[in-house]
N, C-alpha and C positions, 0 to 999 in steps of 0.2 A: 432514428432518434434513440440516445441509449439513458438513462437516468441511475446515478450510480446513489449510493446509500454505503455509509460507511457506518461501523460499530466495533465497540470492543475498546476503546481509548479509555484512559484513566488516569488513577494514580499510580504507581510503583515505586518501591525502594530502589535502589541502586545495586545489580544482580540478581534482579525480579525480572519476568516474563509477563506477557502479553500478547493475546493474538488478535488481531486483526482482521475484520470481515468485511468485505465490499459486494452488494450484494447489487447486479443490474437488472433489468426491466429492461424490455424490449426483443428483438431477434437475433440471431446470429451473432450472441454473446463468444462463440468460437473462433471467429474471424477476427477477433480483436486482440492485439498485443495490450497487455495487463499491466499497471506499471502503480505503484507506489512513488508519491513526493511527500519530501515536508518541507516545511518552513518553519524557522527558527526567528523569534520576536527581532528583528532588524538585520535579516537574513532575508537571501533570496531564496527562492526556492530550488529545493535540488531532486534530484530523480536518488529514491533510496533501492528501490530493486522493478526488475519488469522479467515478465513471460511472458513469449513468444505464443500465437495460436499453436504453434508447434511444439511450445513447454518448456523451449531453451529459456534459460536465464538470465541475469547479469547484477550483479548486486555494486554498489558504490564501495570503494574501499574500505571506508568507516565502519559497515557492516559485514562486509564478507567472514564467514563464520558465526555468525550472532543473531541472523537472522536468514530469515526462509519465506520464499516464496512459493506459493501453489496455488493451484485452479481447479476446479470444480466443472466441467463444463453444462454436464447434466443437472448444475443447479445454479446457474447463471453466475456465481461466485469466484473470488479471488480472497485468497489469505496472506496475512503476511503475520508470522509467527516471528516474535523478538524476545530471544533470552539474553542474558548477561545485559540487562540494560542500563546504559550509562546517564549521567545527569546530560549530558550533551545531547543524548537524544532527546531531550525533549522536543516537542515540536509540536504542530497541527499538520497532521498526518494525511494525503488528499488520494484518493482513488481517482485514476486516469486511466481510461479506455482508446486506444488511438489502430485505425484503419486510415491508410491514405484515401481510398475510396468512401469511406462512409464517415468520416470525420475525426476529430478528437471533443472528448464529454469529461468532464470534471466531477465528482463529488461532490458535497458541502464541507467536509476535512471533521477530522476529531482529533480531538487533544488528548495528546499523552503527556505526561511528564513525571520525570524520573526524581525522584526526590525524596531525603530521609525525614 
């Protein structure tokens, strides 16, 4: 059982930054591919970036370059750093933990939203 905890959501201008903390509870926080969604008000939800237990990455088009994923393993954490941020990203933003053997765990989500 993993229990994720997300922080850092807000307000922002439009070319303002934010970082992003998901912080899990439980064991063998290492074994799990990290991944970032949001969801947009009559939107489905999309996969914004994920790392690998191995650290590899993959970001959604929207983002590549603008934002940044990292891990922490020694403190159970996952980040996701978003500069240049646009009103379109706004969202509620969901920390996702996914091992084929040991399940997939969602967060509660936080809201960002980009706005002057």
């Amino acid at each position: 059982q993993v229990q994720l905890v997300e922080s850092g959501g807000g307000l922002v201008q439009p070319g303002g930054s934010l970082r992003l903390s998901c912080a899990a509870s439980g064991s063998a926080f290492s074994i799990y591919t990290m991944a970032w969604y949001r969801q947009a008000p009559g939107k489905q939800r999309e996969l914004v970036a994920a790392i690998s237990s191995g650290g590899s990455t993959n970001y959604a088009d929207s983002v590549k370059g603008r934002f940044t994923i990292s891990r922490e393993n020694d403190k159970n954490t996952v980040y996701l750093q978003m500069n240049s941020l646009k009103p379109e990203d706004t969202a509620v933003y969901y920390c996702n933990a996914l091992n084929l053997r040991a399940g997939r765990y969602w967060g509660q989500g936080t809201q960002v939203t980009v706005s002057s």
